[in-house]
C-alpha positions in Angstrom: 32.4 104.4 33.9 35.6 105.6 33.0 35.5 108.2 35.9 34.8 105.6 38.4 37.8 103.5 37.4 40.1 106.5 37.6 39.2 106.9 41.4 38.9 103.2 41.8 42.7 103.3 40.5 43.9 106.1 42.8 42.5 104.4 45.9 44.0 101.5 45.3 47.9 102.8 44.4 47.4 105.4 47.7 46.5 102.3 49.9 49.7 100.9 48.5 51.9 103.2 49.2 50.7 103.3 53.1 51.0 99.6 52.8 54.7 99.5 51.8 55.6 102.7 54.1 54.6 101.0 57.1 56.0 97.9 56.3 59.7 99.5 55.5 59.5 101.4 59.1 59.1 97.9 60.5 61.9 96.4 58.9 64.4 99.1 59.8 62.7 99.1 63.7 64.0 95.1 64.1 67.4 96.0 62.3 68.4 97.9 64.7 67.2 96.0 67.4 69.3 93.2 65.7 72.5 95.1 65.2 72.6 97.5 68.5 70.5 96.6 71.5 69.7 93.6 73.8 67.6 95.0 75.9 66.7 98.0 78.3 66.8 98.4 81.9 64.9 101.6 83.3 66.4 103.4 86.2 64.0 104.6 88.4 65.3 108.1 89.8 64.0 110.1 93.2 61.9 112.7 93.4 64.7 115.3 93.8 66.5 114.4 90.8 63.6 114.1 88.6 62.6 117.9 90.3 66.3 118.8 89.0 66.3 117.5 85.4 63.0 119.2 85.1 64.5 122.6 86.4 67.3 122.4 83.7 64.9 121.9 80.8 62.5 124.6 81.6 65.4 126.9 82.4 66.1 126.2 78.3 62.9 126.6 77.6 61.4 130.0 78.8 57.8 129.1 76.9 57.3 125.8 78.6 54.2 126.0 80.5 54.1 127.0 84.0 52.7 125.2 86.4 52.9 121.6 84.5 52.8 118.8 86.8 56.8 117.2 86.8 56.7 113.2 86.4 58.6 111.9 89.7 59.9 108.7 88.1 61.7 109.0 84.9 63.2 105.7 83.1 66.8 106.4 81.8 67.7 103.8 78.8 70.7 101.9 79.6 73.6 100.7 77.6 73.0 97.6 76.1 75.6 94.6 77.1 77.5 92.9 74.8 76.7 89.6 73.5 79.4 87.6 74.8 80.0 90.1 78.0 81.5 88.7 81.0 81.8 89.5 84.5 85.1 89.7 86.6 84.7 89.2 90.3 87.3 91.2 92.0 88.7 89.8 95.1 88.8 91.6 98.8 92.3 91.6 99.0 93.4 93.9 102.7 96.9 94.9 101.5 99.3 95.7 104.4 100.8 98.8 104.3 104.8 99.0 104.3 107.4 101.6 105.4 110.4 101.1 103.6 113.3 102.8 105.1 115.5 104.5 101.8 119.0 106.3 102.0 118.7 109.9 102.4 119.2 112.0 99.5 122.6 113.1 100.6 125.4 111.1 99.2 127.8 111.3 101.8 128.6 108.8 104.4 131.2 109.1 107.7 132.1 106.7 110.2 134.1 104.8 112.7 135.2 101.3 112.8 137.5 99.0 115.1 138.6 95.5 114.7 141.7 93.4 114.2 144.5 93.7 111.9 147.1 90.9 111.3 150.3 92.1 109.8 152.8 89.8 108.9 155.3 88.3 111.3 154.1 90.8 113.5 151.0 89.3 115.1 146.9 90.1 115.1 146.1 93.2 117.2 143.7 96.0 117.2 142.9 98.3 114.6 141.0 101.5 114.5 139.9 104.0 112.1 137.2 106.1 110.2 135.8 106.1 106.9 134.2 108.9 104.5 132.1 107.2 101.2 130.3 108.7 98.4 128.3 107.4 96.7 128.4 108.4 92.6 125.5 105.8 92.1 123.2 103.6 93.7 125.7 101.2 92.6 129.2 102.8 92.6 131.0 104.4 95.7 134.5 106.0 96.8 135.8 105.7 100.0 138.7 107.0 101.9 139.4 105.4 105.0 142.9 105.9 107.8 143.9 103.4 110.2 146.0 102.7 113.3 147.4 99.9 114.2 150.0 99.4 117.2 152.4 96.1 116.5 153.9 93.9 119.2 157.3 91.8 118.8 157.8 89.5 116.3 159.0 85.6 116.9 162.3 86.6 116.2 162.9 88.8 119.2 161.2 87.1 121.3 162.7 84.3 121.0 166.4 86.1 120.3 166.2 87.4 124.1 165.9 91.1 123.8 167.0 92.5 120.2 164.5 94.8 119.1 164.3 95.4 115.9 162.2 98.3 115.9 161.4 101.2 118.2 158.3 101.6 120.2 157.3 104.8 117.7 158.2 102.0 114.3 156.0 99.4 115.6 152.7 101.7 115.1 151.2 101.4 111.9 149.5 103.6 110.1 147.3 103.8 107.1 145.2 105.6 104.2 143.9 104.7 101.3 141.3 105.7 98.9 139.0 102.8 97.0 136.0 102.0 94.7 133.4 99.8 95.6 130.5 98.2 93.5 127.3 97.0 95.2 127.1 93.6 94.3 124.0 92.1 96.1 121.4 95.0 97.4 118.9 93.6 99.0 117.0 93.3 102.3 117.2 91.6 105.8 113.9 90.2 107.6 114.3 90.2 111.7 110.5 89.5 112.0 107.6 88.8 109.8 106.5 92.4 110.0 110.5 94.1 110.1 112.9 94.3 107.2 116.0 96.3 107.1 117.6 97.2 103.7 121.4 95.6 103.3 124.2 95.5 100.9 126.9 92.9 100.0 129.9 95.1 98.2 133.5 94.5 97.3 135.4 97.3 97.4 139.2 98.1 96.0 142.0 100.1 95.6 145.1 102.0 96.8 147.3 104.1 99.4 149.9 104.2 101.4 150.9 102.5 105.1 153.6 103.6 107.0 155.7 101.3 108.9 159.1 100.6 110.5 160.0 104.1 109.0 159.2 103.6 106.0 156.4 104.8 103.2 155.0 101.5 101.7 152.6 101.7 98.7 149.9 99.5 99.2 147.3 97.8 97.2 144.0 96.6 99.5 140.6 94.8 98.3 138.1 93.0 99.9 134.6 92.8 100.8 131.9 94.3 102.8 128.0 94.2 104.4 126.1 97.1 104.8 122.8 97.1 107.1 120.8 100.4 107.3 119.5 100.5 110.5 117.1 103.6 109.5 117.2 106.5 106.9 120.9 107.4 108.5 122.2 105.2 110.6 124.4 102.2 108.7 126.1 99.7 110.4 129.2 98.0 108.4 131.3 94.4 108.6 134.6 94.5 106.5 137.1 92.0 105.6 140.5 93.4 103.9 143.9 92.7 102.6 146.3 95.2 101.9 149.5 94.2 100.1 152.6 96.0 100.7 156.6 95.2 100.1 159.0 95.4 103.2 162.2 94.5 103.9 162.6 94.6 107.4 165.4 92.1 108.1 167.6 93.1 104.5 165.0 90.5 102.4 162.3 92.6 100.7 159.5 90.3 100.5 155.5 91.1 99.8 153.6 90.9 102.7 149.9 89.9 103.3 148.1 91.9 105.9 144.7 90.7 106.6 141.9 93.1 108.6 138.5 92.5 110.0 136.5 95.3 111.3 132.7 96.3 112.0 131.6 99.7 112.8 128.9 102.3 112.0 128.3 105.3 109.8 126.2 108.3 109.0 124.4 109.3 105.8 124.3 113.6 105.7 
């Protein structure tokens, strides 16, 4: 009897054991179902890549079996989503494509310009000149700039009946100065819904020298300017000026106010 409960005893803890393994495995099988995935989606792939991934693994394994037959679908697991996942629908948006024309890399800039200069008691009359700029910055630039200017009679002798108070050579007036100008307002200029044009409002100062009625004058000009680029090296400029200068043409020396308005172009090189 004794011998019969022994193995009675034995079958009854080894049952127990299997009991309690299989229940464990369970309970770690739905934790991780719990904790990691929602679900699986199997992929179905083609013939030819199924033939492929089953040419890699018996290229691994030289002791496969030859001849096996190669399953043609084979399920890939997927990544599982996320519980609170969402899905952003991005919008067909045709962007239009936009050439913007820039300044060339060259820095320097040379030009023309024409326009009217009014010097004092001397009348408004045409004024030519050219201009070299360079620019240290996209914002700062120097520019020297010389200008002609020929004067016609003042009140005074016309009115007088014939004294001439200066000679035909003293009545030209000539200029140059250097200055430093700041672009205040880059921006751009739209002709048409599809056409822009890049464009700069400036102000610009500084100093020189104008000769005029024989004499050396210093002279002290600011102003302001607008600057449309036509293309990559083509710029076309409006100007408004003031130069300042002390004369004293009939034995007064008084300062003077010489206002100047010009357009013209330039070139970037």
């Amino acid at each position: 009897m004794e011998g019969r409960f022994r193995i009675l005893f034995l079958k009854v803890t080894l049952w127990t054991l299997v009991l309690c393994s299989m229940c464990t495995e369970s309970v770690f099988a739905a934790e991780g179902n719990a904790h990691g995935e929602n679900y699986d989606i199997g992929i179905v792939l083609d013939g030819e890549n199924a033939l492929n991934t089953a040419n890699s693994v018996s290229s691994e394994d030289n002791n496969s079996q030859e001849g096996a037959e190669l399953p043609v679908n084979t399920p890939i697991k997927a990544v599982p989503l996320e519980v609170n996942s969402t899905q952003v629908i991005q919008p067909a948006i045709v962007r239009r494509k936009i050439d913007v024309d820039k300044i060339d890399t060259e820095n320097f800039e040379i030009g023309v310009f024409v326009g009217l200069l009014s010097t004092e008691d001397f009348g408004a009359n045409m004024v030519t000149g050219v201009r070299v700029a360079y620019h240290i910055t996209e914002n700062f630039f120097t520019e020297l700039a010389y200008g002609i200017s020929d004067t016609t009679e003042t009140s005074y002798e016309r009115l007088s009946g014939g004294a001439k108070l200066l000679t035909a050579e003293d009545r030209r007036l000539t200029y140059y100065n250097i200055s430093l100008g700041y672009n205040l307002l880059p921006g751009e200029a739209y002709v048409s819904d599809g056409l822009a044009f890049n464009t700069s409002l400036y102000i610009i100062g500084g100093a020189g020298i104008t000769r005029f009625a024989g004499d050396d004058l210093f002279t002290v000009n600011f102003g302001a300017g607008y600057r449309f680029l036509a293309n990559d090296w083509l710029g076309l400029h409006i100007d408004v000026r003031d130069h300042m200068f002390e004369i004293d043409l009939l034995g007064i020396k008084k300062s003077t106010n010489n206002l100047e308005v010009h357009g013209g172009f330039t070139v970037f090189f």
